[in-house]
C-alpha positions as CSV (number, residue, x, y, z in Angstrom):
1,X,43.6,62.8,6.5
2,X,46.9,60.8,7.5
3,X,48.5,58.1,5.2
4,X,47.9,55.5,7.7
5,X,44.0,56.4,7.8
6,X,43.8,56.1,4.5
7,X,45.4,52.6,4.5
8,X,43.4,51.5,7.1
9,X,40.2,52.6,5.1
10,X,41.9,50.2,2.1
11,X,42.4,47.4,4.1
12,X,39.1,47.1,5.1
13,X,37.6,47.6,1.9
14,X,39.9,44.6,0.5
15,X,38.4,42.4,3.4
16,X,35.5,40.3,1.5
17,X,31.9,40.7,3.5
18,X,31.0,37.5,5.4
19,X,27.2,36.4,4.6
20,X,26.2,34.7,8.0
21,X,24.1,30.9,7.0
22,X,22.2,29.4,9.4
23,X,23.3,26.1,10.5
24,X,19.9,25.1,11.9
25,X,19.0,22.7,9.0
26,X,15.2,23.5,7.5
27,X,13.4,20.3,6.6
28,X,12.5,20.9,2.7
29,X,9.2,18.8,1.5
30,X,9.9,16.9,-1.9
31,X,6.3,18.4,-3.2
32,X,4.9,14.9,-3.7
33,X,2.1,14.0,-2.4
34,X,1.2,10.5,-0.2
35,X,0.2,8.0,-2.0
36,X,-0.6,5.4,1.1
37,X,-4.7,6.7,1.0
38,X,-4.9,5.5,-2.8
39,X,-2.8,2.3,-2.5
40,X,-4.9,1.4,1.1
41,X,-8.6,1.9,-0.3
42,X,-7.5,0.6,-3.5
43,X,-6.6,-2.2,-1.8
44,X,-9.5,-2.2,1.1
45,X,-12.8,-1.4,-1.4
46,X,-12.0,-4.1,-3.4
47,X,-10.7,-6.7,-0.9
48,X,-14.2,-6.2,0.7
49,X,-16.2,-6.4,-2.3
50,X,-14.3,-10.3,-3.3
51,X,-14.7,-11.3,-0.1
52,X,-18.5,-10.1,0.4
53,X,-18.6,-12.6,-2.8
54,X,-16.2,-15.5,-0.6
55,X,-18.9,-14.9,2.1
56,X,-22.2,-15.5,0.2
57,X,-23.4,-12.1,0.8
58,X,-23.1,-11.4,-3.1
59,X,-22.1,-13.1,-6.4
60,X,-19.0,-13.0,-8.4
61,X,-19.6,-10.3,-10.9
62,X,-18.4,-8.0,-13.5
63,X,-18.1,-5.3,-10.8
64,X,-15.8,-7.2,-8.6
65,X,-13.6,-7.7,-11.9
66,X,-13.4,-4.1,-12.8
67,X,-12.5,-3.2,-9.5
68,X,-9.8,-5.8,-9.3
69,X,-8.7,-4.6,-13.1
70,X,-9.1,-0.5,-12.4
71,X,-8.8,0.4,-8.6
72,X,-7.4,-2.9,-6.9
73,X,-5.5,-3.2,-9.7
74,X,-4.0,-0.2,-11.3
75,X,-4.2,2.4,-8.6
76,X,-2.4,0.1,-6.3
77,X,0.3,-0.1,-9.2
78,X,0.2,3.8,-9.5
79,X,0.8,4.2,-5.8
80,X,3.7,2.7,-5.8
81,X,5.2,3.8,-8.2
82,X,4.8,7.6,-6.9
83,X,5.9,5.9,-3.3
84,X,9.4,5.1,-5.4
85,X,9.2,8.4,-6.2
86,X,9.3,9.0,-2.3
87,X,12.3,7.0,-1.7
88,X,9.7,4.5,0.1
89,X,10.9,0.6,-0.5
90,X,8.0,-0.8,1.6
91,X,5.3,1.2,-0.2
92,X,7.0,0.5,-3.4
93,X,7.3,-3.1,-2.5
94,X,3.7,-3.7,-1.1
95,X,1.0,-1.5,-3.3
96,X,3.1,-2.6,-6.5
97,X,2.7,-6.5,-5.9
98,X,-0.6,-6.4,-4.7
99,X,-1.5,-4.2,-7.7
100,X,-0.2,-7.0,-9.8
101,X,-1.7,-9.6,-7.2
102,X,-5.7,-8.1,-8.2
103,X,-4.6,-8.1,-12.3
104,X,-3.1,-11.6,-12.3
105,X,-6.4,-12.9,-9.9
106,X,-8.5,-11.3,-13.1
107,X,-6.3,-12.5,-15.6
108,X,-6.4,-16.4,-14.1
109,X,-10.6,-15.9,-14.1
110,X,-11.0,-14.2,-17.2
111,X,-8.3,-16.0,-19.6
112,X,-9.6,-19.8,-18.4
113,X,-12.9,-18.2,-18.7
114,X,-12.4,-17.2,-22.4
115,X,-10.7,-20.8,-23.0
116,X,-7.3,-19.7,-23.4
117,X,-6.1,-21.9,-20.5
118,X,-7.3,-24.3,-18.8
119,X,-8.7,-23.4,-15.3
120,X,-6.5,-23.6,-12.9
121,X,-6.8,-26.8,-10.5
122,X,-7.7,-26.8,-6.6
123,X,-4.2,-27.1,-5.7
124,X,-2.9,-24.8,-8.1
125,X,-4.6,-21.8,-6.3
126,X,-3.7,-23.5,-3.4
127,X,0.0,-22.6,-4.3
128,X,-0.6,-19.4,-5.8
129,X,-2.5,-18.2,-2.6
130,X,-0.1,-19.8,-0.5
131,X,3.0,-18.0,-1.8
132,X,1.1,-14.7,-1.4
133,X,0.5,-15.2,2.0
134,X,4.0,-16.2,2.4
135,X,4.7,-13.2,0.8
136,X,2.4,-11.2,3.1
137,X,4.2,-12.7,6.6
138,X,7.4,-11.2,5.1
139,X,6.0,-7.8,4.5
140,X,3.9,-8.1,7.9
141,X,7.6,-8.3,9.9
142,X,8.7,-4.8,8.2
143,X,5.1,-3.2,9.6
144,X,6.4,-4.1,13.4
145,X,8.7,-1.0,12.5
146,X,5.2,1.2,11.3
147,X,1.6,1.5,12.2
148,X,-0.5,-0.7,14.3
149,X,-2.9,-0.1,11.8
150,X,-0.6,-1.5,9.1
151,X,0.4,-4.3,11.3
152,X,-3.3,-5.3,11.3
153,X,-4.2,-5.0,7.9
154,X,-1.3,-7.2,7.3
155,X,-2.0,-9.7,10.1
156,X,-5.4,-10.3,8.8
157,X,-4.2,-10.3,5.1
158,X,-1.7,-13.4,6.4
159,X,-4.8,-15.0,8.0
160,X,-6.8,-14.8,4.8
161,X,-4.4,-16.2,2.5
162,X,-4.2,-19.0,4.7
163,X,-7.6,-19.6,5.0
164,X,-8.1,-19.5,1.1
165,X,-5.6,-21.7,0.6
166,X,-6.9,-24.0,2.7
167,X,-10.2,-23.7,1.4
168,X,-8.6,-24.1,-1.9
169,X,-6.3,-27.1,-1.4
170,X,-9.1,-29.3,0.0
171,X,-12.6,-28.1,-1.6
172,X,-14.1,-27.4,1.9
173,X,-16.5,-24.4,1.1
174,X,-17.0,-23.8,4.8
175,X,-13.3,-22.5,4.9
176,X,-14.2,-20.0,2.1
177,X,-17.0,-18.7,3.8
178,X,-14.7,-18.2,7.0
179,X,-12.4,-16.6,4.9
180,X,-14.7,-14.3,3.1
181,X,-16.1,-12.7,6.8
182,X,-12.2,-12.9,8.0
183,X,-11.4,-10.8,4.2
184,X,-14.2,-8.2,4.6
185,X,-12.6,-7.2,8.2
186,X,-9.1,-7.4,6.7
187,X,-10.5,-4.9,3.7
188,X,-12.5,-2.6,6.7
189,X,-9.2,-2.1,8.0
190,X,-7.3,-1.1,5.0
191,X,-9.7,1.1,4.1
192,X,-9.7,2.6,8.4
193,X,-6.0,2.8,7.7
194,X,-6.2,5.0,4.2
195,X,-8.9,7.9,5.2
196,X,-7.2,8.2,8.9
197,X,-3.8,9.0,7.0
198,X,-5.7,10.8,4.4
199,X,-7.9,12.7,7.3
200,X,-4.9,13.4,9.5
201,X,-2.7,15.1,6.4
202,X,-5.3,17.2,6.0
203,X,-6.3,18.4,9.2
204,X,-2.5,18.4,10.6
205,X,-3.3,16.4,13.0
206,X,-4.6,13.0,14.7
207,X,-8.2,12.6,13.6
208,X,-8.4,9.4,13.4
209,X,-5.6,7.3,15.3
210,X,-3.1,4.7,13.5
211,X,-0.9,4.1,16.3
């Protein structure tokens, strides 16, 4: 064997191997789940269940307070904090405050109710509801950029603030009732919105449609 093969054969060894990387990015998942079916139903089950109350249909009860405390309430709170988790700002922002919406709604029944305020006046809901629904028109402009079915949950949820301001503001219990049929449609929806996103995770693909 010559000299020069056997510097040839040393040059190549010196040359480092190349490890070919694909340049066709792969999507990685961030292993956390969606939180948007717990924060809708949360929201939806006990939206429906006040406003069955705001309609007639049923009474104000210890059950529509539990739900407002426990599933309105905290699980709303719970989704969005896994939906910061999910670098979401609009979930964050929306199931957070409305979680906080259903506790302080119990907290103004239940602390006047136990005499450690007074009860708020008709006009002081009126304000309270009133900068919630404010609230809800802002949010509704950022769901023109989602779902239809989230731009109709939050329509209706603008409508029904309104209304129970209204109904608040000047006493006229024929508003309420309005607003408890318009609240049970805007809960329905809520609740359409959660199992459809729920039902077409699971089944990879459209079951039910949210546009």
């Amino acid at each position: 064997m010559s000299a020069e093969h056997l510097n040839c054969n040393e040059n190549q060894l010196k040359k480092p191997f190349k490890i070919m990387i694909p340049t066709t990015p792969v999507p990685a998942k961030d292993g956390i789940a969606n939180p948007a079916p717990l924060g809708l139903c949360a929201f939806g089950m006990t939206t429906v269940l006040l406003n069955l109350a705001n309609a007639g249909i049923t009474e104000m009860s210890s059950v529509i307070l539990a739900m407002g405390i426990f599933y309105g309430g905290i699980a709303q709170v719970i989704a969005g904090v896994i939906e910061s988790k999910k670098n979401n700002i609009f979930g964050l922002t929306a199931f957070t405050s409305y979680g906080l919406f259903w506790l302080s709604l119990v907290g103004i029944i239940l602390m006047s109710k136990f005499g450690w305020i007074p009860a708020p006046s008709g006009k002081g809901m009126a304000a309270y509801l009133g900068m919630w629904g404010l609230f809800t028109l802002c949010l509704f402009f950022g769901t023109l950029k989602l779902t239809r079915a989230l731009q109709l949950v939050f329509g209706t949820l603008v409508i029904l603030f309104a209304l129970l301001a209204i109904e608040k503001g000047t006493g006229n219990a024929g508003i309420g009732k309005l607003a408890g049929f318009e609240g049970i449609l805007c809960g329905l929806l809520a609740i359409y919105a959660g199992i459809a996103t729920l039902l077409n995770d699971v089944y990879g693909k459209t079951v039910l449609p949210v546009g």
